[in-house]
C-alpha positions in Angstrom: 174.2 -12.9 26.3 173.3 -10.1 24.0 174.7 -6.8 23.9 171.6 -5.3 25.0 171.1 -7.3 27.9 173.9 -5.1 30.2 173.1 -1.9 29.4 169.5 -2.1 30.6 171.0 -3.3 33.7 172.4 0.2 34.5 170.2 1.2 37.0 171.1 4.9 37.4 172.2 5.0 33.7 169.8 7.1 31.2 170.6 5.5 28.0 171.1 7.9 24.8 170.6 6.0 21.5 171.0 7.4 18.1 168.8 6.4 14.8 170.2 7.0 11.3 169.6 5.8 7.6 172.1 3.0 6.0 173.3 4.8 2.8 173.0 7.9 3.8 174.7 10.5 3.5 176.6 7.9 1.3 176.3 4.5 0.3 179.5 3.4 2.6 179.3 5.7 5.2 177.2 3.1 7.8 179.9 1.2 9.9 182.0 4.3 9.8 179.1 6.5 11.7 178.3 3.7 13.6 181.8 3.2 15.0 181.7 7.4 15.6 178.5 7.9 17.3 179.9 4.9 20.4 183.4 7.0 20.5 181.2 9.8 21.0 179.0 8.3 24.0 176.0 6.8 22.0 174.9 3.9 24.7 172.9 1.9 21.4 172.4 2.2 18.0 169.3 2.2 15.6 170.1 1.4 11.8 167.3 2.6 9.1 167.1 0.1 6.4 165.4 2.5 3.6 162.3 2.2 1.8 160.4 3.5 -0.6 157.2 4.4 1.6 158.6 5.4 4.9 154.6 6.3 6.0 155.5 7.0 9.6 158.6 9.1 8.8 158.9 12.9 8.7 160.3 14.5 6.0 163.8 14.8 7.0 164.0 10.6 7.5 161.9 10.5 4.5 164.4 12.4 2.5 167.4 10.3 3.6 165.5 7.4 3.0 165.4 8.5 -0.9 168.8 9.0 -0.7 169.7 6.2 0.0 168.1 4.0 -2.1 169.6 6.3 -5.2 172.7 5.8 -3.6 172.6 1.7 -4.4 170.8 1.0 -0.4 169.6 -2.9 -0.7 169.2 -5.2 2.6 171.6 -7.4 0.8 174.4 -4.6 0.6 173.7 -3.3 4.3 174.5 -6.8 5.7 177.4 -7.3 3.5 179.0 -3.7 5.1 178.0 -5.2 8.6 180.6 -8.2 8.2 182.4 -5.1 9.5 180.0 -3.9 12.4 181.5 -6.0 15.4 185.2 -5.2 14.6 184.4 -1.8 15.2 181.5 -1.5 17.1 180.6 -2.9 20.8 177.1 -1.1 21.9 174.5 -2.9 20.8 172.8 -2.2 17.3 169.0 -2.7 16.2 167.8 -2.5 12.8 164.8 -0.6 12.3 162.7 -0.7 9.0 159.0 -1.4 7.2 158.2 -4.9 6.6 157.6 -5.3 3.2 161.5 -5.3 2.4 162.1 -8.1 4.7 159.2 -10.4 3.5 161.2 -9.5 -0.3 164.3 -10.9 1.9 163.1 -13.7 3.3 162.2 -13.7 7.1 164.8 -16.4 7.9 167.2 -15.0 5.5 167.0 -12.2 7.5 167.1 -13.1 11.1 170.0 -15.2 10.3 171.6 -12.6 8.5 171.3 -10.4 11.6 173.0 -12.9 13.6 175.7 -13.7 11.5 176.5 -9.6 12.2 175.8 -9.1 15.4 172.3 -7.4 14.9 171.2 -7.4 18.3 167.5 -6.8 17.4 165.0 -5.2 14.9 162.2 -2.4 15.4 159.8 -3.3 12.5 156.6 -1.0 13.0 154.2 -2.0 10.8 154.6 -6.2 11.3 151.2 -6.8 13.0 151.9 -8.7 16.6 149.4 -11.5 15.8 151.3 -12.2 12.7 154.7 -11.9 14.3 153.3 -14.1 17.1 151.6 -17.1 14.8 154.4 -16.6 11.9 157.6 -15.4 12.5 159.0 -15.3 16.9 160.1 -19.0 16.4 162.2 -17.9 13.5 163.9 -14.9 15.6 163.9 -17.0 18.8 166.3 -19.3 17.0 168.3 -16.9 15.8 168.7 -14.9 18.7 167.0 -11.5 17.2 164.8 -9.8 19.9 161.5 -7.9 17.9 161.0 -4.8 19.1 157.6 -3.7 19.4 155.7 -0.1 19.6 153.1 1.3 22.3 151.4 4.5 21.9 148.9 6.6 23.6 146.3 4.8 22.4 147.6 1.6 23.0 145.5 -0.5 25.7 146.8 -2.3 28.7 145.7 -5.6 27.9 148.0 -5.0 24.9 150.9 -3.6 26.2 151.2 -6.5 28.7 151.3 -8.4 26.1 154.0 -6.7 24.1 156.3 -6.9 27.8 155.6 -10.9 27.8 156.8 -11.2 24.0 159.7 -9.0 24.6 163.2 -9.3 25.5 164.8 -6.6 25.3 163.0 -3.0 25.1 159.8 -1.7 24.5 159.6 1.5 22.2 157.3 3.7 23.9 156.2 6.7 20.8 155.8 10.0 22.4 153.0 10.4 19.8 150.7 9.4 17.2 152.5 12.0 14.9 155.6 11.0 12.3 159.3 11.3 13.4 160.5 14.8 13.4 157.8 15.9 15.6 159.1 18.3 18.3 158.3 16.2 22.4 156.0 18.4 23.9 155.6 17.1 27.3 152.1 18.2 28.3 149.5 16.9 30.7 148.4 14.0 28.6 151.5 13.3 27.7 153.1 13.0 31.1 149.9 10.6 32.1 150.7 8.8 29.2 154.2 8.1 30.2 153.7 8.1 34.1 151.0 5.6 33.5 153.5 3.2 31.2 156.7 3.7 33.9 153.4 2.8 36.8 152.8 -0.5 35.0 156.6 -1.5 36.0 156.6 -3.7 33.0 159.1 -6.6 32.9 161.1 -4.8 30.1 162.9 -1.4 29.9 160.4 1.6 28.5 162.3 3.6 26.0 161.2 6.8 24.7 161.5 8.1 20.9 159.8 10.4 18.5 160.4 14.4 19.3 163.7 14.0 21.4 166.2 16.5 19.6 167.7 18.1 22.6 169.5 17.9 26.6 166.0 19.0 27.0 163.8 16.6 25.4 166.3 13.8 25.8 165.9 14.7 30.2 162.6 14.9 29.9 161.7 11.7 28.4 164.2 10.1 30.3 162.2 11.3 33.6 159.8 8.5 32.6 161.8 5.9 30.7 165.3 4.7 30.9 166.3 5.8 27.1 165.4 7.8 24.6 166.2 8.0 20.9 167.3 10.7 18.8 166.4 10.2 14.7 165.6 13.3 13.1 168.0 15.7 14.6 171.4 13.7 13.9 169.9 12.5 10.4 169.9 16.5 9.6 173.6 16.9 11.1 174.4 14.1 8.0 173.6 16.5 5.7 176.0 19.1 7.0 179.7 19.4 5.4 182.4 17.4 7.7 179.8 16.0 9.7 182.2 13.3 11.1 184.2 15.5 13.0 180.9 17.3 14.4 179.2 14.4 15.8 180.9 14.2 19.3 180.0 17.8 19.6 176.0 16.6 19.2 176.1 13.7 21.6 178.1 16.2 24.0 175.3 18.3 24.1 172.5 16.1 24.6 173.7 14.3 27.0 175.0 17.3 28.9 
């Protein structure tokens, strides 16, 4: 049984998880934050595998992303520093990146290489579902990598049962059309928009990302789903001197 699988089965539990980029600040610093963010309280991890046309990122992801490829990033090099992942880390861990570098990487290359590390999943935005569905689930199906896929407020029913039958793990519910770095702005629509997802009482968890920088953000998104992710604000606390030793401090305070 995957990681994944027992922390969704928290009932009470509102589920914090933590995106950042691989590379960034420095090329070896992934397994290192990664092992620091679950001492701090992080209930899951999402790992940015860069790119060099992050089109739904805001400018802050955007900016690690170049970072990180100067700094020597490669898919290869990311699963060769995850050898070290499950010695140090126990939450469970998705990947989450554009397509066109795993197509480069090989489709089974990849979702065996996420095995062989303990990758419990992978958030992959712009793979199309049809294509996923006709090309590439038998591949993660044998491999045991759950495909995480999006819903937004324009996304239709018919659809989004269908995303909670191909699932099996989480669904990523946006907040918003707009890119990461947004500030959540819970408004009417919004809340119709989420109180019409948590109404469906989909098969899978709903988990909420996109605008949550806060305790604020973070409790109200969680008043509709059971998580909520956090990119933008802990990829700028990277970029802060002896961010290390400030990162329990963050977690701390969003889940305060």
């Amino acid at each position: 049984m995957l990681a994944h699988k027992n922390i969704f089965q928290d009932g009470q539990r509102k589920l914090l998880s933590i995106y950042f980029t691989a590379g960034y600040p420095d090329l070896d610093s992934t397994v290192t934050i990664a092992e620091e963010l679950e001492k701090s309280g992080a209930d899951f991890l999402e790992i940015g595998f860069p790119y060099s046309d992050p089109v739904a990122d805001g400018p802050v992801i955007q900016h690690s992303s170049e970072t990180a490829l100067r700094n020597g990033m490669t898919l290869t090099l990311l699963f060769e520093q995850l050898k070290a992942l499950r010695s140090r880390v126990s939450i469970p861990v998705f990947l989450m990146g554009y397509f066109n570098p795993v197509l480069q990487f090989g489709v089974e290359n990849f979702c065996r290489s996420c095995a062989a590390v303990g990758i419990d999943g992978v958030i992959i935005p712009d793979l199309p579902m049809y294509e996923y569905e006709e090309l590439y689930q038998e591949t993660f199906y044998k491999h045991g990598v759950s495909n995480i896929f999006l819903v937004t407020p324009q996304t239709s029913t018919e659809r989004i049962r269908k995303i909670d039958k191909l699932s099996k793990s989480f669904i990523y519910l946006l907040s918003s059309n707009a890119t990461t770095g947004k500030n959540l702005e819970v408004g009417e629509s919004s809340s119709a928009y989420f109180k019409r997802l948590k109404d469906m009482e989909l098969s899978n968890p709903l988990v909420i990302g996109f605008g949550i920088s806060n305790a604020k953000t973070f409790g109200q998104a969680t008043n509709y789903a059971k998580g909520a992710i956090i990119g933008t604000a802990f990829v700028k606390l990277l970029a802060e001197d002896d961010y290390l030793s400030k990162i329990r401090g963050f977690i701390a305070a969003i889940k305060s």
